[in-house]
C-alpha positions as CSV (number, residue, x, y, z in Angstrom):
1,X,46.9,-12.4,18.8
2,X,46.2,-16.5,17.8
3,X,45.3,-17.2,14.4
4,X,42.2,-18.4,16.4
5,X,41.1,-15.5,17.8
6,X,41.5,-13.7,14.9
7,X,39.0,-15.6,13.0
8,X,36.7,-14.8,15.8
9,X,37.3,-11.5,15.1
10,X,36.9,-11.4,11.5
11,X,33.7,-13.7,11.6
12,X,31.7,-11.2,14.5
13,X,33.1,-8.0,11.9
14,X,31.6,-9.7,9.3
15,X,27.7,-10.3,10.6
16,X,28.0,-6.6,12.0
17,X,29.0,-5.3,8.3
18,X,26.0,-8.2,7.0
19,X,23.2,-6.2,9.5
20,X,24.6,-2.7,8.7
21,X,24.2,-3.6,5.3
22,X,20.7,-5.0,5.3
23,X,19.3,-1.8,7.1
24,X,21.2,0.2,4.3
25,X,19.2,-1.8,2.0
26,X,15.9,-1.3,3.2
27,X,16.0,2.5,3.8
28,X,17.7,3.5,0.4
29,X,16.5,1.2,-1.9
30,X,13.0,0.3,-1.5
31,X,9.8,2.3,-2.8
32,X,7.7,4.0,0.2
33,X,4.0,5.2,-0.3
34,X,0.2,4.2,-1.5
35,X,-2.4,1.8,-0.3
36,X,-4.8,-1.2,-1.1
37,X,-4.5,-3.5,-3.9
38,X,-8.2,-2.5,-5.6
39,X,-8.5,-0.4,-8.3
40,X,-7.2,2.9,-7.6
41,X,-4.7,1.0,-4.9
42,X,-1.6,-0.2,-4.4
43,X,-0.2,-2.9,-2.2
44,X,3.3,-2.1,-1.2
45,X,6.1,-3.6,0.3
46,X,5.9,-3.9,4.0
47,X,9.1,-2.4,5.7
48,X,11.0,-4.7,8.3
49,X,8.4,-3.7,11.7
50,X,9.8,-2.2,14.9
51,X,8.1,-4.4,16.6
52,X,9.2,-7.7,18.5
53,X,7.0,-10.5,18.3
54,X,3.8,-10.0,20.9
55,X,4.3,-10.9,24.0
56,X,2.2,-14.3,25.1
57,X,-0.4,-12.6,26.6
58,X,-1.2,-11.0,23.3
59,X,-1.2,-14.5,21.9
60,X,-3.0,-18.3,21.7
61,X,-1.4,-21.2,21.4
62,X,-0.8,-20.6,17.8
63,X,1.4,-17.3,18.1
64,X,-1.5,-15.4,16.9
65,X,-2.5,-12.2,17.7
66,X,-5.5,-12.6,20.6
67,X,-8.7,-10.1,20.0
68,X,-11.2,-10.3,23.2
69,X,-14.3,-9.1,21.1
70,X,-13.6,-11.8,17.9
71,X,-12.1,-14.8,19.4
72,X,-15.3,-16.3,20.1
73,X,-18.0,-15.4,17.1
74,X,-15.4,-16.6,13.8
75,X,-15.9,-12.6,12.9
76,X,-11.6,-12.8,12.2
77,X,-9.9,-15.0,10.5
78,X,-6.8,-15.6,8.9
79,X,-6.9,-16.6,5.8
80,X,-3.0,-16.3,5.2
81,X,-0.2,-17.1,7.4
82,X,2.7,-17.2,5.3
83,X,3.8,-13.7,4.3
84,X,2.1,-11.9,1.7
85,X,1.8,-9.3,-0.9
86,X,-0.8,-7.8,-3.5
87,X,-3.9,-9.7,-1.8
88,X,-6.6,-8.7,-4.2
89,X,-10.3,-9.9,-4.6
90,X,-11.5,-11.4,-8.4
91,X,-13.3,-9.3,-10.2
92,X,-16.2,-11.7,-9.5
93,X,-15.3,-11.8,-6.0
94,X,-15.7,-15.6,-6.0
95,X,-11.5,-15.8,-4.8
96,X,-8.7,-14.0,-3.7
97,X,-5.5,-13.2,-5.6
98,X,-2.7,-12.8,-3.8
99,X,1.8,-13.3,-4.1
100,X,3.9,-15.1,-1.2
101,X,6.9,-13.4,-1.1
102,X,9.4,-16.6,-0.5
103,X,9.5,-16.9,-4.6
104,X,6.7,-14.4,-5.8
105,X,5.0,-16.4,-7.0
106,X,0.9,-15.8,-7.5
107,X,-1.4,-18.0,-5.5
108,X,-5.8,-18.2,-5.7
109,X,-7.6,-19.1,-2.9
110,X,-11.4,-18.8,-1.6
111,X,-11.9,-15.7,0.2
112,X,-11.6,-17.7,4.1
113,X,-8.3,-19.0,2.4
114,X,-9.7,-22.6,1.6
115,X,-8.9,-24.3,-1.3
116,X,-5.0,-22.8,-2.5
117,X,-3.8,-23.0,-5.7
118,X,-1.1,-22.1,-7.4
119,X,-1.9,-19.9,-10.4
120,X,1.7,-18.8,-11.8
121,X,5.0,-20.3,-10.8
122,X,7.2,-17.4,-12.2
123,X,9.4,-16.5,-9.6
124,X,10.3,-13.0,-8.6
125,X,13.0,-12.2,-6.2
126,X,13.0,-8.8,-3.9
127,X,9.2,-8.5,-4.7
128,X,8.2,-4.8,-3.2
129,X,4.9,-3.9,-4.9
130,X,2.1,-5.1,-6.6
131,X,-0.7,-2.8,-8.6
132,X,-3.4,-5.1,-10.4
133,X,-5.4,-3.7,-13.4
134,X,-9.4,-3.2,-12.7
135,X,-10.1,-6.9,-14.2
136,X,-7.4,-8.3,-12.5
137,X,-6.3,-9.9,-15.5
138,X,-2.7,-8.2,-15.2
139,X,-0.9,-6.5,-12.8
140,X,2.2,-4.6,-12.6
141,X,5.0,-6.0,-10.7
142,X,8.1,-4.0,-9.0
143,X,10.9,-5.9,-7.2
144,X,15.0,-5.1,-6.5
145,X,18.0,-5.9,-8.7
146,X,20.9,-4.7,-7.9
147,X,19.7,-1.7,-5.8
148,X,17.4,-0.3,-8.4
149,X,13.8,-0.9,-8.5
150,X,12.7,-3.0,-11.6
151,X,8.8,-2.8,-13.0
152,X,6.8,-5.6,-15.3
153,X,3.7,-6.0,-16.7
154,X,2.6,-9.9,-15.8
155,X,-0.8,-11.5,-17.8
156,X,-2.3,-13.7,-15.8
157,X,-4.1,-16.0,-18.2
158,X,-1.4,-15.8,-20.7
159,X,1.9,-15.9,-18.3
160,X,3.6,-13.4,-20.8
161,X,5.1,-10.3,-19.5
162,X,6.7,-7.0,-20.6
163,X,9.2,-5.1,-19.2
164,X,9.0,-1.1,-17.8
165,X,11.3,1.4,-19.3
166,X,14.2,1.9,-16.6
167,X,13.3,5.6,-16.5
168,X,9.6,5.4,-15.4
169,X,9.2,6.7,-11.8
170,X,5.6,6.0,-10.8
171,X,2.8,4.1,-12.8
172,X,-0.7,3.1,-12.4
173,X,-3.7,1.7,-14.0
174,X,-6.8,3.4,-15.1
175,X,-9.7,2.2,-12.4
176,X,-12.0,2.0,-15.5
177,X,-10.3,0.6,-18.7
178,X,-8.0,-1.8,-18.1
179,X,-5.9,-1.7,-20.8
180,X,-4.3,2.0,-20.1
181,X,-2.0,3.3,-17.7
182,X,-0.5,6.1,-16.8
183,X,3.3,6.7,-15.3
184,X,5.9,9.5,-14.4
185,X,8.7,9.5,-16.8
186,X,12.4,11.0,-15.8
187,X,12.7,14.4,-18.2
188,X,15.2,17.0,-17.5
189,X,14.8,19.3,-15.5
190,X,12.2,16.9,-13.9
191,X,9.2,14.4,-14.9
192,X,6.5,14.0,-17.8
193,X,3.3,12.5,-17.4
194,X,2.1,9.6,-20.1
195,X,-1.2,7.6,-20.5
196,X,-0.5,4.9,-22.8
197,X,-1.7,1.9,-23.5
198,X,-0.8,-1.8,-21.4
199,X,1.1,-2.6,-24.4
200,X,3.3,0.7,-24.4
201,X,1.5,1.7,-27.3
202,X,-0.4,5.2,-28.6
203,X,1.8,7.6,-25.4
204,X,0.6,10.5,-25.1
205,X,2.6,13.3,-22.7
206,X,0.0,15.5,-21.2
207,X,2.0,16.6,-18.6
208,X,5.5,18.5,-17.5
209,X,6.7,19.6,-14.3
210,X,10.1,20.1,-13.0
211,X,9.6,18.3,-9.3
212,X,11.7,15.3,-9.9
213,X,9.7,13.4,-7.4
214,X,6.1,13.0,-8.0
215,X,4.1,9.8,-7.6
216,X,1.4,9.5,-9.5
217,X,-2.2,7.4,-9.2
218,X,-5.5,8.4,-11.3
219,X,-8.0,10.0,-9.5
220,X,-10.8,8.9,-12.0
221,X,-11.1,7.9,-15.4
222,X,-10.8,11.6,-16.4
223,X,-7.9,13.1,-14.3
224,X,-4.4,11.9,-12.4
225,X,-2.8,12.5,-8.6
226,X,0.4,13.5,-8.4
227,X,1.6,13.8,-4.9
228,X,5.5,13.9,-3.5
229,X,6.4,11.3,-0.9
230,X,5.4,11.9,2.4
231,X,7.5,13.1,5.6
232,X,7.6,14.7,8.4
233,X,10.5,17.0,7.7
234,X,9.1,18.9,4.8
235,X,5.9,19.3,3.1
236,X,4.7,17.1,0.5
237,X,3.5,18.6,-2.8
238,X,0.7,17.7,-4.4
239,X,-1.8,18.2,-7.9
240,X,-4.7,16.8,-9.6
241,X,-4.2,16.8,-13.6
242,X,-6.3,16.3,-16.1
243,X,-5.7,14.1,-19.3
244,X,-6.2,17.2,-21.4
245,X,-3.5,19.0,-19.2
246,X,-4.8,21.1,-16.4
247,X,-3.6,21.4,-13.3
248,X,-5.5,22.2,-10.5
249,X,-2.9,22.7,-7.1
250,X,-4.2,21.0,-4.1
251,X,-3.2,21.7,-0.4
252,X,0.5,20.9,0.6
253,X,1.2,19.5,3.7
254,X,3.8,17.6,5.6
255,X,3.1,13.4,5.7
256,X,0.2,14.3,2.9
257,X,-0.7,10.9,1.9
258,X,-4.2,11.6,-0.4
259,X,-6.7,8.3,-1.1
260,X,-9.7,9.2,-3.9
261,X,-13.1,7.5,-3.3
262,X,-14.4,5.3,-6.4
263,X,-15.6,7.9,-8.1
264,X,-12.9,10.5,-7.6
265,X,-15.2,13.4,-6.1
266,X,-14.3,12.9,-2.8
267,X,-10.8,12.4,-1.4
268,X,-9.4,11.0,1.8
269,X,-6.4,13.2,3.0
270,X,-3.9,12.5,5.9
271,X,-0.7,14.4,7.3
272,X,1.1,15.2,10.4
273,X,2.4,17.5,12.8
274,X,5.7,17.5,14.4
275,X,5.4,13.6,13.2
276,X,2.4,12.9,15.1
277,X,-1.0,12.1,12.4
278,X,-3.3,14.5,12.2
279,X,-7.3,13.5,12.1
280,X,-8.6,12.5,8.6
281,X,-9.9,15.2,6.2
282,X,-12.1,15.1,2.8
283,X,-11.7,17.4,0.4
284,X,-13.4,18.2,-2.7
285,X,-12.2,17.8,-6.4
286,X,-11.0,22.1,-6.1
287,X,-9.0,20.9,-2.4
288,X,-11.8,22.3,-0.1
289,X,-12.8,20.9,3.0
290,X,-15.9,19.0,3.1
291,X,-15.8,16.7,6.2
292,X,-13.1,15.8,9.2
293,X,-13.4,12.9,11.0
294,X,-12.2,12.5,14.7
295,X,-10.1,9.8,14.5
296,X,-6.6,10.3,12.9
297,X,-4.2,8.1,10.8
298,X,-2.8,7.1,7.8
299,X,-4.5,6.7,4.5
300,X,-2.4,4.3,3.7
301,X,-4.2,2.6,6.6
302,X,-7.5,2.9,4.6
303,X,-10.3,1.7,2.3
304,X,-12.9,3.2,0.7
305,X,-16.4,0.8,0.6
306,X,-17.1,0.3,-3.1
307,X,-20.4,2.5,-3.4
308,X,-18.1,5.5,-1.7
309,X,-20.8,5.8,1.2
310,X,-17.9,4.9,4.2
311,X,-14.3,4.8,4.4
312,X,-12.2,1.4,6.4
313,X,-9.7,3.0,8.5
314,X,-6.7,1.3,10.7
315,X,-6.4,3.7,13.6
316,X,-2.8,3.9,15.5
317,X,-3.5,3.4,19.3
318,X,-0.9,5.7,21.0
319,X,1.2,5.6,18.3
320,X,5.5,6.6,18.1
321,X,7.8,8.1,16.2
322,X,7.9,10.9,14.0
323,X,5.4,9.6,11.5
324,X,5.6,8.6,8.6
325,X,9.2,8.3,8.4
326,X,10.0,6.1,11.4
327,X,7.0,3.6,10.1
328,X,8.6,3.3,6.5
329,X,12.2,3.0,8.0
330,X,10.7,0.2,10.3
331,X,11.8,1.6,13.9
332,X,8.3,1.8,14.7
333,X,5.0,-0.5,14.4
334,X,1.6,0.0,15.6
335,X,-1.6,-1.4,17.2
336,X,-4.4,-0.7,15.7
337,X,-8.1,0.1,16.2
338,X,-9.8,-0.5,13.0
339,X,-13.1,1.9,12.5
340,X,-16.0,3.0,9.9
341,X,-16.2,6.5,9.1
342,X,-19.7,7.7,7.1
343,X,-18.1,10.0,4.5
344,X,-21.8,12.0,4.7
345,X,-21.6,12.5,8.3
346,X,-17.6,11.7,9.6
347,X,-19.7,9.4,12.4
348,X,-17.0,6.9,13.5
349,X,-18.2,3.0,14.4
350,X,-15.7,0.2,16.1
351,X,-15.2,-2.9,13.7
352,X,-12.3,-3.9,16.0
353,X,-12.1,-1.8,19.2
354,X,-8.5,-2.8,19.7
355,X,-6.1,-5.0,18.4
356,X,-2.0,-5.7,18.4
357,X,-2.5,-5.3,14.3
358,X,-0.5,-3.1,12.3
359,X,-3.1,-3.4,9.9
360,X,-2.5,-2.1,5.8
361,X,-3.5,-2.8,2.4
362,X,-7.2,-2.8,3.0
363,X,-10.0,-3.7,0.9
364,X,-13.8,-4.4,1.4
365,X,-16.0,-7.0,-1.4
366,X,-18.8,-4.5,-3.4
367,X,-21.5,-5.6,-0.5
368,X,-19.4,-4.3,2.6
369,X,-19.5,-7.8,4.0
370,X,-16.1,-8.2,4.6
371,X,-12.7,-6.5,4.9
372,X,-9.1,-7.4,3.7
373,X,-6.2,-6.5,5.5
374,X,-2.6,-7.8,5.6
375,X,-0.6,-7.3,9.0
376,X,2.8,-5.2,8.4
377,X,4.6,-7.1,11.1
378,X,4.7,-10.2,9.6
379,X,2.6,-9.9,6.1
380,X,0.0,-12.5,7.3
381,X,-3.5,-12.2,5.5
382,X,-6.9,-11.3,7.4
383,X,-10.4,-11.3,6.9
384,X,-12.9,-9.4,9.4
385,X,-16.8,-9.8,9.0
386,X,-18.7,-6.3,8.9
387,X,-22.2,-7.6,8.6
């Protein structure tokens, strides 16, 4: 063998060990689970899609997705091309807030995506998930080093930050007061549950459980979620505590993914069967079944409106895979038809009939004139008129 051809060699070894390694990556060492970037949401990171890029009949001149029924009327537009994370409305609802993951770094913009600024310039590598506070004023940032997931607490007017304890799990902010939070905390045999303060101050444990794996998010100002990660292989846990302690055990099922409505009476439950989703359930504060919707998903394909009268769902058309695994791992994407569902009635209405979006992290403004969504095949930012 030449000396040249064994640099060949050595160099095509090399970029098969360099993709190997990058899957790796992806699949063992970044966080899975949650939704939406309002209060009581989460925005997280967007796993490489299993998608190629559309074919050009799907696309215009612009290598843009092409939607018959909103090409015409401006009802779609994107407001963000280059790929982002954490896209969040002002509390005033007079911008949006939003990171570009090439630096992290935290951008402000009008809601059609005129007018960008740069707000922050702090740069954070490997971001994979963004939670913002109810006034927006902070947010809680999570990104990799070193293959372990790393959490701050980032002010925006004040640029200051504090760092997480290494051995918090899961944390989230109150959806009324936004100086609290609540997180999971790594306790032999298993977790504790603390509400303390945005400073780390005045923890208080109101909760133990020895499941290792539980994710939390508050259900209302008065009580938490704790739910284990979804799959298909095995079902998902999953209990709604209160801040003086009680437990109440809600219904276990396999992909359970659970999204509460403003007010926390009402939530929004998903799962699957044999990997396929099954249709969209609510369920009362005890876990009882109070409305089913015929159109199944995700809800970590969903909104709820701000007054709790409909819930914004992206609905999988013909969708692959043994769900939700194959989606998180990336070896599947979808196309979506985005609906409204009446949480009084389960009536379903077409806001985009059909689309080559795989659309998450959705949000709607307080008067349901518009809805948020970011594209998990390439993290772009939309904007669709309801009204």
């Amino acid at each position: 063998m030449t000396r040249t051809t064994k640099i060949v060699l050595a160099i095509l070894i090399l970029g098969i060990l360099t993709l190997l390694g990058w899957g790796a990556y992806y699949w063992f060492f970044t966080p899975r689970g949650g939704a939406g970037t309002q209060p009581g949401q989460r925005s997280f990171l967007f796993f490489p899609s299993g998608e190629t890029t559309p074919t050009t009949d799907n696309q215009n001149n612009n290598g843009e997705p092409i939607i018959p029924e909103l090409t015409q009327n401006g009802d779609l537009v994107k407001i963000v091309s280059d790929p982002v994370i954490g896209a969040t409305l002002t509390k005033d609802e007079t911008k949006l807030l939003y990171y570009k993951r090439s630096g992290g770094n935290l951008f402000r913009s009008d809601p059609d995506g005129k007018n960008e600024e740069t707000v922050l310039n702090l740069t954070v590598v490997g971001l994979t998930d963004v939670n913002w506070s109810a006034d927006r004023a902070s947010a809680i940032l999570s990104f990799i080093e070193n293959g372990a997931v790393k959490r701050f607490i980032e002010n925006v007017a004040t640029s200051s930050t504090l760092f997480l304890p290494s051995s918090i799990t899961s944390v989230d902010w109150s959806p009324t007061d936004p100086k609290v939070i609540a997180y999971t905390e790594r306790k032999a045999p298993g977790i504790s549950v603390t509400t303390a303060s945005s400073a780390l101050k005045n923890a208080r444990v109101i909760f133990t459980n020895t499941v290792p794996d539980y994710i939390l998010q508050w259900q209302n100002k008065s009580s938490l979620l704790l739910v284990t990660p979804p799959s298909f292989v095995a079902p998902s846990l999953a209990l709604s505590v209160a801040l003086t302690g009680k437990a109440t055990e809600l219904p276990a099922g396999r992909g359970l993914m659970i999204l509460p409505n403003p007010l926390g009476t009402v939530l929004a439950v998903s799962g699957v069967d044999n990997g396929k989703p099954l249709p969209l359930r609510l369920i009362n504060q005890k876990g009882e079944t109070v409305g089913t919707a015929d159109v199944a998903t995700l809800t970590e394909k969903c909104a709820w409106a701000a007054d709790g009268s409909a819930i914004y769902c992206a609905i999988p058309i013909n969708p692959d895979g043994r769900l939700p695994d194959d989606w998180y791992k990336g070896l599947v994407s979808f196309s979506d038809r985005i609906v409204k569902i009446d949480s009084r009635t389960g009536a379903v209405t077409d806001i985009l009939a059909r689309s080559t979006f795989d659309a998450v992290n959705l949000f709607a403004d307080s008067k349901n004139q518009f809805l948020f969504f970011t594209n998990k095949t390439d993290s772009s930012l939309w904007r669709i008129k309801l009204k």
